[in-house]
PDB file as gemmi writes it, atoms N, CA and C in Angstrom:
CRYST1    1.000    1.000    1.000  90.00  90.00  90.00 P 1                      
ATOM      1  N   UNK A   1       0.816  -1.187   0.000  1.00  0.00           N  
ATOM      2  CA  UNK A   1       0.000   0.000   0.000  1.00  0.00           C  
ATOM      3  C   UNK A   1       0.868   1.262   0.000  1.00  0.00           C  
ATOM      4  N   UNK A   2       1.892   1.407   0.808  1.00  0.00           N  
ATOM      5  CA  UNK A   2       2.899   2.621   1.042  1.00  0.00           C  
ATOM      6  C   UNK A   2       3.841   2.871  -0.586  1.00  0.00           C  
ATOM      7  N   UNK A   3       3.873   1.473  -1.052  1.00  0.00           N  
ATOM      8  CA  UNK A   3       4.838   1.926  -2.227  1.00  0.00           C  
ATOM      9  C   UNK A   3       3.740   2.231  -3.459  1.00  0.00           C  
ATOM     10  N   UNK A   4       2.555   2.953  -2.870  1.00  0.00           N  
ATOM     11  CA  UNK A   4       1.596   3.692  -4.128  1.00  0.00           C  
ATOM     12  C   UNK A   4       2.000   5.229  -3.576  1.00  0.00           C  
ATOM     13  N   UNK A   5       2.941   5.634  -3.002  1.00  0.00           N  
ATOM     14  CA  UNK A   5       3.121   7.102  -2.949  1.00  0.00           C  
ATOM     15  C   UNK A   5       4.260   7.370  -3.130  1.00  0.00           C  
ATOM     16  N   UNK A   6       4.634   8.544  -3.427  1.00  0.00           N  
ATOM     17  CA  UNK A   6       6.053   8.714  -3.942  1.00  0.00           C  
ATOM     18  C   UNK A   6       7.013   9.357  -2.743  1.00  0.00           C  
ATOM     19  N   UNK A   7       6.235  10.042  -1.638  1.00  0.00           N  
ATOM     20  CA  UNK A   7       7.114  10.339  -0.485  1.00  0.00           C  
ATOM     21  C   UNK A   7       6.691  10.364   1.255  1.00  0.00           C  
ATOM     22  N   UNK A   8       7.215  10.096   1.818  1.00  0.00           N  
ATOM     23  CA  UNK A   8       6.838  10.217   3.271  1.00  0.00           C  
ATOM     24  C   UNK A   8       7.493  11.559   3.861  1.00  0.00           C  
ATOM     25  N   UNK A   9       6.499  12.149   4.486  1.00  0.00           N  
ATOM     26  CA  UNK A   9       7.060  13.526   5.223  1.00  0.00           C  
ATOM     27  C   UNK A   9       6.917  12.968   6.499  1.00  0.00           C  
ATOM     28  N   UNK A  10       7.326  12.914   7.618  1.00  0.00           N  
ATOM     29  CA  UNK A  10       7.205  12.606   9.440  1.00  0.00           C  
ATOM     30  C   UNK A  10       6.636  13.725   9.679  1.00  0.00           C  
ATOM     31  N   UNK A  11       5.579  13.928  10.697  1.00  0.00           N  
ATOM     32  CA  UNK A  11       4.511  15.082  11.004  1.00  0.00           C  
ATOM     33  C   UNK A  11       5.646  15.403  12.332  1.00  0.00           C  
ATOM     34  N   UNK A  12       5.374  16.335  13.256  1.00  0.00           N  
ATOM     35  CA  UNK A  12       5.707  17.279  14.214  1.00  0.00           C  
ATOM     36  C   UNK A  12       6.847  16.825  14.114  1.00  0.00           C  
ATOM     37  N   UNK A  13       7.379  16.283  15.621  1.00  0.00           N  
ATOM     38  CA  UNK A  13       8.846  16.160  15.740  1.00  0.00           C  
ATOM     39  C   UNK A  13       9.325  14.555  15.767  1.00  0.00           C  
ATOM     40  N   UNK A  14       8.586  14.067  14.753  1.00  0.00           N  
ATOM     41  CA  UNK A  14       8.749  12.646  14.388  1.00  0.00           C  
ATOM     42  C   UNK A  14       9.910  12.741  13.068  1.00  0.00           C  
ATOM     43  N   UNK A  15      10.834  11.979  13.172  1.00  0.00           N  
ATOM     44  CA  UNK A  15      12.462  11.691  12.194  1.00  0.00           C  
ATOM     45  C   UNK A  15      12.246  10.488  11.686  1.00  0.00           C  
ATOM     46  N   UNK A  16      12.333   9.900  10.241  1.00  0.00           N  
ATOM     47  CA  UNK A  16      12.291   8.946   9.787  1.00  0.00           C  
ATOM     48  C   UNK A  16      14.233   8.505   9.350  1.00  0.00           C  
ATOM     49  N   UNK A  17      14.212   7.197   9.442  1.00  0.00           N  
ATOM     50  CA  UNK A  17      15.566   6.699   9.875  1.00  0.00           C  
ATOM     51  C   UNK A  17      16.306   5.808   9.043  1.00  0.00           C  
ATOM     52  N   UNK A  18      16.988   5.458   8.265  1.00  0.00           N  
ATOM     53  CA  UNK A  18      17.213   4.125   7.454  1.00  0.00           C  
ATOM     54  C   UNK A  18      18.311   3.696   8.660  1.00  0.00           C  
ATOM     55  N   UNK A  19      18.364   2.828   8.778  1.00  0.00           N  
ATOM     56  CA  UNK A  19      19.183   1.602   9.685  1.00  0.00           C  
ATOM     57  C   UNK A  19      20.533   1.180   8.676  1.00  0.00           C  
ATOM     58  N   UNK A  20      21.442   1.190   9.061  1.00  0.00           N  
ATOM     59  CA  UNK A  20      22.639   0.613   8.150  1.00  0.00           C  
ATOM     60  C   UNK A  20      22.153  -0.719   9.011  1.00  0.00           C  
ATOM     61  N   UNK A  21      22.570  -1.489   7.505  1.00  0.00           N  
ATOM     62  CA  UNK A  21      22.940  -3.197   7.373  1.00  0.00           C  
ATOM     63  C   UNK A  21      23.948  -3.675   8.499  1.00  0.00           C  
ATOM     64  N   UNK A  22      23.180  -4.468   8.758  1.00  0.00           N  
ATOM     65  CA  UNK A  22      24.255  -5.715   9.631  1.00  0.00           C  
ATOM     66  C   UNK A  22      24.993  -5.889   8.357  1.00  0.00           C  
ATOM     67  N   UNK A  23      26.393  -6.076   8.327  1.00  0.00           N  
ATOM     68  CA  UNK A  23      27.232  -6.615   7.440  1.00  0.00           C  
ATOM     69  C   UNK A  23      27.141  -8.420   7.880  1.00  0.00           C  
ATOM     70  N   UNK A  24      27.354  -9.052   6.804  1.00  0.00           N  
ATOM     71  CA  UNK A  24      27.454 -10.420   6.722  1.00  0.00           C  
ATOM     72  C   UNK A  24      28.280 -11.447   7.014  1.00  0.00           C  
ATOM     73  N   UNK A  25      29.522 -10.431   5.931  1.00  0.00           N  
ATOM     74  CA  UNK A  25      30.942 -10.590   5.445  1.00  0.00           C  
ATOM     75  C   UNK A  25      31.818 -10.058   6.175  1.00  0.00           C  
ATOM     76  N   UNK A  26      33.098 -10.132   6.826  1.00  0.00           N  
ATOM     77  CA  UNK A  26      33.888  -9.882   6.979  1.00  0.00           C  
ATOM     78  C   UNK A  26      34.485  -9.091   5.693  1.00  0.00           C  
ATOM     79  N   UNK A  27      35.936  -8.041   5.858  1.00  0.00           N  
ATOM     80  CA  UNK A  27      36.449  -7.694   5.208  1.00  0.00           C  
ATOM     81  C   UNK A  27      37.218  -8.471   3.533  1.00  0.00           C  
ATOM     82  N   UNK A  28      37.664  -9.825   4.816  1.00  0.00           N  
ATOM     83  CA  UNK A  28      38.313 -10.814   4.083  1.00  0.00           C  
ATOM     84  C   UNK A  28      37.612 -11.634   3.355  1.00  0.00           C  
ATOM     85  N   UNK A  29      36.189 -11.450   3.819  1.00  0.00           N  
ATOM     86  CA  UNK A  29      35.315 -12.698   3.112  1.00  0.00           C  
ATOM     87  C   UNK A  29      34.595 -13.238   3.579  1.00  0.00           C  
ATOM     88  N   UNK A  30      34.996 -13.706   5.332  1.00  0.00           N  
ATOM     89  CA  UNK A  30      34.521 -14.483   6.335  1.00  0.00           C  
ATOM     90  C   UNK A  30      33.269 -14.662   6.560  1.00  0.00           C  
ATOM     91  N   UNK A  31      32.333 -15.717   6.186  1.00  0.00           N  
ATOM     92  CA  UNK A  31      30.859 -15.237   6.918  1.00  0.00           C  
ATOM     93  C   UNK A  31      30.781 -14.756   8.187  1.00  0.00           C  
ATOM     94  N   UNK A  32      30.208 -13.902   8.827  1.00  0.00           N  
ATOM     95  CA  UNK A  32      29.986 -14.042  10.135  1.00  0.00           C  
ATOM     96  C   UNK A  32      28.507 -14.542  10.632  1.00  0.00           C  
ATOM     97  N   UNK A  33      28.614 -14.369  11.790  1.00  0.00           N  
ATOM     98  CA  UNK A  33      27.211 -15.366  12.289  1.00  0.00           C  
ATOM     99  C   UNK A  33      25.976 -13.989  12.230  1.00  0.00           C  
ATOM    100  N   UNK A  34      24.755 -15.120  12.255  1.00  0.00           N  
ATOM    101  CA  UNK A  34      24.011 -13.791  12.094  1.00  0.00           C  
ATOM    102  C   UNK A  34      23.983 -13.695  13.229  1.00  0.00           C  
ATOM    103  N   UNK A  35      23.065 -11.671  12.807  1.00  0.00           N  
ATOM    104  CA  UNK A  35      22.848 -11.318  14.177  1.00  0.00           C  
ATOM    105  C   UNK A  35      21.244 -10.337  13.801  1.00  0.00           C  
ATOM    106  N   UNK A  36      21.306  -9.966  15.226  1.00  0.00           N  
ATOM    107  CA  UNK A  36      19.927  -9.317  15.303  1.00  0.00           C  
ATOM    108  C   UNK A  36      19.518  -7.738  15.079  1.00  0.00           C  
ATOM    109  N   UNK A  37      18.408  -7.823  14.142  1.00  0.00           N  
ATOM    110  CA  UNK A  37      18.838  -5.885  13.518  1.00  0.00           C  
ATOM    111  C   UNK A  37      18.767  -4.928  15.179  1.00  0.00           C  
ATOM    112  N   UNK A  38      18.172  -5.388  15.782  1.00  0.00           N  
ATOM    113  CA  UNK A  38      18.823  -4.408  17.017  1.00  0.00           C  
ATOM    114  C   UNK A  38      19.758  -4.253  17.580  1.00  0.00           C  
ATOM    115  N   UNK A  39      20.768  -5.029  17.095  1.00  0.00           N  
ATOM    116  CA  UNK A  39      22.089  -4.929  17.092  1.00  0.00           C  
ATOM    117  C   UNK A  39      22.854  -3.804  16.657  1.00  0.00           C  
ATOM    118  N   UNK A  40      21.889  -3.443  14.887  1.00  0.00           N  
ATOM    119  CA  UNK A  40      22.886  -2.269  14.699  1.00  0.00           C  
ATOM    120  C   UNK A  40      22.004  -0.895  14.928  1.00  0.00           C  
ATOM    121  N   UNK A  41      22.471   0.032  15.574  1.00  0.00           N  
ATOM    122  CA  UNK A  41      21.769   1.193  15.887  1.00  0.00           C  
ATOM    123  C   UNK A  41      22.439   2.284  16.059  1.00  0.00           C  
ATOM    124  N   UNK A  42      23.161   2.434  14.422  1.00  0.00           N  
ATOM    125  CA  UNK A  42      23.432   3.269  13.921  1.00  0.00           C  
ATOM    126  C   UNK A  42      22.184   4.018  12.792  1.00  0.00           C  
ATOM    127  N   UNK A  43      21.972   4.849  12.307  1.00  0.00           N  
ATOM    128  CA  UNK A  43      21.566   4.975  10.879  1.00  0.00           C  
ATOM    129  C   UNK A  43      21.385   6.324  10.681  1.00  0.00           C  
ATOM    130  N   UNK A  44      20.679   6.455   9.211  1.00  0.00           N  
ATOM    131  CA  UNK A  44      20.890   8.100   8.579  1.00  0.00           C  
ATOM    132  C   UNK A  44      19.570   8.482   8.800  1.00  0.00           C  
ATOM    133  N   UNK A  45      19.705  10.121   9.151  1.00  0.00           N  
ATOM    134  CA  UNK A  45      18.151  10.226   9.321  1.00  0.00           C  
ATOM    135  C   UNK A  45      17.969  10.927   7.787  1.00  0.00           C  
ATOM    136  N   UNK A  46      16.522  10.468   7.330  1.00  0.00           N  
ATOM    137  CA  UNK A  46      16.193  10.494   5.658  1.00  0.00           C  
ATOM    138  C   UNK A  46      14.949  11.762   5.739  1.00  0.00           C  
ATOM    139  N   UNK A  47      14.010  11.975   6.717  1.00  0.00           N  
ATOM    140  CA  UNK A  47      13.253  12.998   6.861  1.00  0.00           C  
ATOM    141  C   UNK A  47      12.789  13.385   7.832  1.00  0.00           C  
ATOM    142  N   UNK A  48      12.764  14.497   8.456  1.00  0.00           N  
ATOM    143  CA  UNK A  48      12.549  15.482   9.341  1.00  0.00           C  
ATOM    144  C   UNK A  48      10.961  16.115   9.281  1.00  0.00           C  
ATOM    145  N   UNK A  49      10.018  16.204  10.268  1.00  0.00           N  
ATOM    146  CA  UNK A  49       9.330  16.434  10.187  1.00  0.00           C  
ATOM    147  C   UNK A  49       9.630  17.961  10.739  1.00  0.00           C  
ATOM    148  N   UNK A  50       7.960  18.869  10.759  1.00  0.00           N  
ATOM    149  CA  UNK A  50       8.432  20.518  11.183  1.00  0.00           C  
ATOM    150  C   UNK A  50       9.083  20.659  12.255  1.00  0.00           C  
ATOM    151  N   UNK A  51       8.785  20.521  13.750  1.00  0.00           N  
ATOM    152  CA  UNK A  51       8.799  20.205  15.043  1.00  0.00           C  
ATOM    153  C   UNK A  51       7.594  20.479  15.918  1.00  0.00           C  
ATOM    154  N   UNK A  52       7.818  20.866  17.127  1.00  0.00           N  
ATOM    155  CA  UNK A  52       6.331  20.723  17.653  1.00  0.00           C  
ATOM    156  C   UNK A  52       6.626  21.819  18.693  1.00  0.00           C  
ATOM    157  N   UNK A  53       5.373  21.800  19.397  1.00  0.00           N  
ATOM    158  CA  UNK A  53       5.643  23.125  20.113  1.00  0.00           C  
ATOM    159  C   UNK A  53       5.274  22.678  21.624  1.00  0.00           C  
ATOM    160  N   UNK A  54       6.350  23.217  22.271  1.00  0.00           N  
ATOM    161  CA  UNK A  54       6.344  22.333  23.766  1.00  0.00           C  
ATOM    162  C   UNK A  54       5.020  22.894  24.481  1.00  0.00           C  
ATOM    163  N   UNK A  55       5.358  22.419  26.316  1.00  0.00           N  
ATOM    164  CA  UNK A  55       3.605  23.506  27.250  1.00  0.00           C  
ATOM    165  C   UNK A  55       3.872  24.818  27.075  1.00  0.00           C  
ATOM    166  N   UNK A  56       4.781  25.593  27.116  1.00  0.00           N  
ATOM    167  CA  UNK A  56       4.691  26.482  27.147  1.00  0.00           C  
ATOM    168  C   UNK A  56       4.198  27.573  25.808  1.00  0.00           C  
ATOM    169  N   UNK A  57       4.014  26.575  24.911  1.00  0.00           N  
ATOM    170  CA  UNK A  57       3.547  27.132  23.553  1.00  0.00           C  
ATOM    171  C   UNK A  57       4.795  27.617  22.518  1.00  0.00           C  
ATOM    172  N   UNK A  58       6.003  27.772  23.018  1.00  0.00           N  
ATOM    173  CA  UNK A  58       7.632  27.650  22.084  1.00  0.00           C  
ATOM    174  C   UNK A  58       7.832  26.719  21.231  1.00  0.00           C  
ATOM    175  N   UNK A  59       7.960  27.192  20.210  1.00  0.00           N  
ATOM    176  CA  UNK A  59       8.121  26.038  19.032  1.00  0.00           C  
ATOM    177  C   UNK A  59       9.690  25.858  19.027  1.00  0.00           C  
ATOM    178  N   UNK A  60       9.144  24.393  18.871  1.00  0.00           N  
ATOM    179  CA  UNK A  60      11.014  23.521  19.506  1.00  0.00           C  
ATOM    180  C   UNK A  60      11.265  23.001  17.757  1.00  0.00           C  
ATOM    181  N   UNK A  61      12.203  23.138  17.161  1.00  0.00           N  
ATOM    182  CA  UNK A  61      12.969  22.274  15.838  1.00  0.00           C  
ATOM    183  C   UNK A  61      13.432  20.723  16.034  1.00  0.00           C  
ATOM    184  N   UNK A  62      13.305  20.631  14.696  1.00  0.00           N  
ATOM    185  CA  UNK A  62      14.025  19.204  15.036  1.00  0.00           C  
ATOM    186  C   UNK A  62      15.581  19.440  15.762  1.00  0.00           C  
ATOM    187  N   UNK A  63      16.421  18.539  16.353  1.00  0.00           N  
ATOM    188  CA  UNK A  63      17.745  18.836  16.559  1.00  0.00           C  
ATOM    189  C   UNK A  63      18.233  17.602  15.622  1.00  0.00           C  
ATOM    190  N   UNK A  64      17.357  16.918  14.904  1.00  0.00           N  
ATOM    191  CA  UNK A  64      18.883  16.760  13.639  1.00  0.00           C  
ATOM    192  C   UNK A  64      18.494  16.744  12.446  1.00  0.00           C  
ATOM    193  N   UNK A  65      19.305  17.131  11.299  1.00  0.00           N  
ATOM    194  CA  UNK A  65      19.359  17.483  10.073  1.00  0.00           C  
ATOM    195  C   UNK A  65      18.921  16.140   9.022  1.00  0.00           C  
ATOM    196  N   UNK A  66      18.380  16.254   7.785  1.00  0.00           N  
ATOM    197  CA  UNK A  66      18.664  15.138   6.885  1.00  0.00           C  
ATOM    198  C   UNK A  66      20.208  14.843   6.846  1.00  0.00           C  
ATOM    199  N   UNK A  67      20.689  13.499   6.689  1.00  0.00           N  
ATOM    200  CA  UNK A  67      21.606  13.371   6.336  1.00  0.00           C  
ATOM    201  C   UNK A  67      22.967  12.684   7.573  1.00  0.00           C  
ATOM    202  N   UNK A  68      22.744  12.805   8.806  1.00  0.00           N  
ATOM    203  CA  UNK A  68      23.588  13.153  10.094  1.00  0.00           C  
ATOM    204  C   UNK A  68      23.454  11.053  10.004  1.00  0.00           C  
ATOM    205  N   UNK A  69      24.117  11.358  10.592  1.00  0.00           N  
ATOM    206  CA  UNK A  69      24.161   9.206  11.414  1.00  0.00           C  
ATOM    207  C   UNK A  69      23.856   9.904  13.184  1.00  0.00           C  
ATOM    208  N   UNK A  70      23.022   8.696  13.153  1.00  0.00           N  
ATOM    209  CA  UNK A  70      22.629   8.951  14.661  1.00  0.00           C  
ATOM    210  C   UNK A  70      22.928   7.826  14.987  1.00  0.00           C  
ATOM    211  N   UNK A  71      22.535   7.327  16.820  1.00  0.00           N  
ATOM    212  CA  UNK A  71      23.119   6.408  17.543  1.00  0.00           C  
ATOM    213  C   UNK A  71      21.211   6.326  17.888  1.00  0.00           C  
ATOM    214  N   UNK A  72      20.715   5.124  17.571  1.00  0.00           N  
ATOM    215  CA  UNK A  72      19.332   5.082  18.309  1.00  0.00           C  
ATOM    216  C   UNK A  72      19.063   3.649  19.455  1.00  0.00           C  
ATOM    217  N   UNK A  73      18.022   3.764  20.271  1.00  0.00           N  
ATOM    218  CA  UNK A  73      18.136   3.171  21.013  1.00  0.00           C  
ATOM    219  C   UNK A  73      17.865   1.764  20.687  1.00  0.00           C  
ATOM    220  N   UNK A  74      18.256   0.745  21.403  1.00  0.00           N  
ATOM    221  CA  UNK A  74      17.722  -0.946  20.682  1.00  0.00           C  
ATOM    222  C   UNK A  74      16.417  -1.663  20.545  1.00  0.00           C  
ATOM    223  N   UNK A  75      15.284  -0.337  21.789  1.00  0.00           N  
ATOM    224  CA  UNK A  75      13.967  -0.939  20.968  1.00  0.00           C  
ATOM    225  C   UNK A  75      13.082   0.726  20.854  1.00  0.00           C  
ATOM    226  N   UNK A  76      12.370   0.615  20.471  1.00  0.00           N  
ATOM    227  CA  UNK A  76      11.335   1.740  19.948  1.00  0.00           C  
ATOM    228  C   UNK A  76      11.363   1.829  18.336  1.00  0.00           C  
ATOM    229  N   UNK A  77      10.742   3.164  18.303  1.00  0.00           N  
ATOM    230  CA  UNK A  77      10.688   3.649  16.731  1.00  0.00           C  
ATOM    231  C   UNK A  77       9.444   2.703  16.373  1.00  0.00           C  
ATOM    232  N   UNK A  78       8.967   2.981  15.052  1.00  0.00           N  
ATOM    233  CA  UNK A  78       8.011   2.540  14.586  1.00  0.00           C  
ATOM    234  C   UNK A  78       8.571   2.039  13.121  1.00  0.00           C  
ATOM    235  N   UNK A  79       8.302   0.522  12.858  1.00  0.00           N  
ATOM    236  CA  UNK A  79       9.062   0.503  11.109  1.00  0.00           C  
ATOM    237  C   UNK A  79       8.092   0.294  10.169  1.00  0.00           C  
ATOM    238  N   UNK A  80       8.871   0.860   9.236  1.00  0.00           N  
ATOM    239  CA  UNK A  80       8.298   1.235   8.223  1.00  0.00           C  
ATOM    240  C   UNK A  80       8.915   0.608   6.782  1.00  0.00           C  
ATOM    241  N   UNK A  81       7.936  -0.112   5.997  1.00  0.00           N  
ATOM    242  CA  UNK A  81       8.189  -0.535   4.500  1.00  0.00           C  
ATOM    243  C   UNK A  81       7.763   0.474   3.547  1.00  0.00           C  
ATOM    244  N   UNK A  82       8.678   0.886   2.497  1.00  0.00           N  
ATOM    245  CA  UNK A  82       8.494   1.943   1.840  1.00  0.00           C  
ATOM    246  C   UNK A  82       9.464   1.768   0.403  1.00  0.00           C  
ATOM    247  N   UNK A  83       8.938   1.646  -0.851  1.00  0.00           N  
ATOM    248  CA  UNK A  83       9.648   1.214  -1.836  1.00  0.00           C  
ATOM    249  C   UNK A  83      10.619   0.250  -1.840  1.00  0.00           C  
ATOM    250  N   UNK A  84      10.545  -1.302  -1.186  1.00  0.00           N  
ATOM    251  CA  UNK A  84      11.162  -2.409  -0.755  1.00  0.00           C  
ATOM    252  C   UNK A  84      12.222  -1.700  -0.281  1.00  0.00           C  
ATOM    253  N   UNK A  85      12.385  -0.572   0.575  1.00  0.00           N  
ATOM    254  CA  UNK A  85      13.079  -0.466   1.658  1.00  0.00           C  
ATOM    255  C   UNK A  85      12.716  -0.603   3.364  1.00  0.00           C  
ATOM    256  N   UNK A  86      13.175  -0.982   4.086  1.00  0.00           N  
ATOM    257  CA  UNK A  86      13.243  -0.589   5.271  1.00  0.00           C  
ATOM    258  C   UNK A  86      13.525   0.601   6.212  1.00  0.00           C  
ATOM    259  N   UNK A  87      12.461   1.461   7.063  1.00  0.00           N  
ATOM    260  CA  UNK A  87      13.171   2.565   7.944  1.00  0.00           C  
ATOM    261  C   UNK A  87      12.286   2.382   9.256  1.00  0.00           C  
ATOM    262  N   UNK A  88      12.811   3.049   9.611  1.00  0.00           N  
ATOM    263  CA  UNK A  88      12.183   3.309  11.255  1.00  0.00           C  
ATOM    264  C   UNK A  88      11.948   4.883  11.439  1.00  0.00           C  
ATOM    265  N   UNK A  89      10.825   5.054  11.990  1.00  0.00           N  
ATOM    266  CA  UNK A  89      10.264   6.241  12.976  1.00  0.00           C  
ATOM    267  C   UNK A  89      10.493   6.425  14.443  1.00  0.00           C  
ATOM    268  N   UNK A  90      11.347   7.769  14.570  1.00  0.00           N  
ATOM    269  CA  UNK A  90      11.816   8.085  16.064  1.00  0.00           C  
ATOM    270  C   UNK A  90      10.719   8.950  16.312  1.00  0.00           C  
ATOM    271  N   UNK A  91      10.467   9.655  17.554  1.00  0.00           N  
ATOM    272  CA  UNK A  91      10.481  11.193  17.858  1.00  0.00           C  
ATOM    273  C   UNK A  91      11.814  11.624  18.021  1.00  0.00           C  
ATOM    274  N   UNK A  92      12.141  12.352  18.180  1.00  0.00           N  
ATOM    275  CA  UNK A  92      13.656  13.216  18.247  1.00  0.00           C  
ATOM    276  C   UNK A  92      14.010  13.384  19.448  1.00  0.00           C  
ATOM    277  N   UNK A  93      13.300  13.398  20.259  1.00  0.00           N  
ATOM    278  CA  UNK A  93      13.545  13.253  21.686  1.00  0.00           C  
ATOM    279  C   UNK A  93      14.321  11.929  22.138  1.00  0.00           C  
ATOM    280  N   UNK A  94      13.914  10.644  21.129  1.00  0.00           N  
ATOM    281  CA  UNK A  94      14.293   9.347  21.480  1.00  0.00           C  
ATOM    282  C   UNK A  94      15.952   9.009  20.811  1.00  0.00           C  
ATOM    283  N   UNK A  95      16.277  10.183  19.887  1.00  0.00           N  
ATOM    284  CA  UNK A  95      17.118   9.872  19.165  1.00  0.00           C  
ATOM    285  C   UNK A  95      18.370  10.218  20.288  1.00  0.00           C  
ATOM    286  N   UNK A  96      19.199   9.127  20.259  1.00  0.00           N  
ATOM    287  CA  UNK A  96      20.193   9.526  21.695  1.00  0.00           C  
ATOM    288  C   UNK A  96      21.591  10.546  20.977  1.00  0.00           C  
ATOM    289  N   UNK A  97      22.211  10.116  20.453  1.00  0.00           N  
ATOM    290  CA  UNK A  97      23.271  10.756  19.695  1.00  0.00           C  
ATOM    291  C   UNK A  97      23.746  11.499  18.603  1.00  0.00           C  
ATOM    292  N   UNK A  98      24.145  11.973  17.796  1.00  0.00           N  
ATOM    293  CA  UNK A  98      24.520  12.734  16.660  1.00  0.00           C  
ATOM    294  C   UNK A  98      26.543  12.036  16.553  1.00  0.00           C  
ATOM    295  N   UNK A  99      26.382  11.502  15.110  1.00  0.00           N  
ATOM    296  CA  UNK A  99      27.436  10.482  14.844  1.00  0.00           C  
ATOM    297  C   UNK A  99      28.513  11.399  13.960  1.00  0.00           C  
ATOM    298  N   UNK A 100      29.266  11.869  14.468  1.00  0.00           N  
ATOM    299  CA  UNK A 100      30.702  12.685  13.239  1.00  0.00           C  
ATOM    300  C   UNK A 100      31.995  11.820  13.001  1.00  0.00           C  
TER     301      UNK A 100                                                      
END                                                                             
C-alpha cells in the first residue's frame, strides 16, 4: 500500500531513519554469524518532520538534520516498509546521539 506514494514527510517532531545493514561478510570474506537488527543502531536520518511546540507554547525544531548518522536506542521507533526499503520512525527526543 505505502509503495503507491512517492514520499513520506514525518509530522511534528517525528524523524524517519534508514538503519545501516548488519554486514554479513567480513572484510576478508569471512561469513559471520548472524545477528539481530537491534544490534545495529546506527543509521541516517532520511526525513525530518516541522517540530512541535512544547507547554509552554515555544516552538522547539528538530535537533537533527537530513543526512547526520545517529546512535538510536535498541527498541522503539516505529518501522516502516516503503519502496522495498526498510526505515524506522523516532520522535527526536528518542534519538540519543549525533554520529561525526
Amino acid at each position: 500500500m505505502l509503495s503507491n506514494f512517492r514520499k513520506i514527510t514525518p509530522l511534528l517532531n517525528r524523524v524517519m531513519i534508514k538503519r545501516f545493514e548488519v554486514p554479513n561478510k567480513s572484510a576478508g570474506g569471512i561469513l559471520l554469524p548472524e545477528t539481530k537488527e537491534k544490534d545495529m543502531q546506527i543509521g541516517e536520518v532520511i526525513a525530518i518532520g516541522p517540530g512541535s511546540y512544547d507547554e509552554q507554547g515555544n516552538f522547539q525544531e528538530i535537533a537533527v538534520k537530513v543526512g547526520q548518522k545517529v546512535l538510536l536506542p535498541p527498541y522503539g521507533g516505529t518501522s516502516v516498509d516503503f519502496k522495498d526499503e526498510k526505515y524506522s520512525i523516532y520522535k527526536d527526543s528518542e534519538i540519543l546521539a549525533v554520529l561525526e
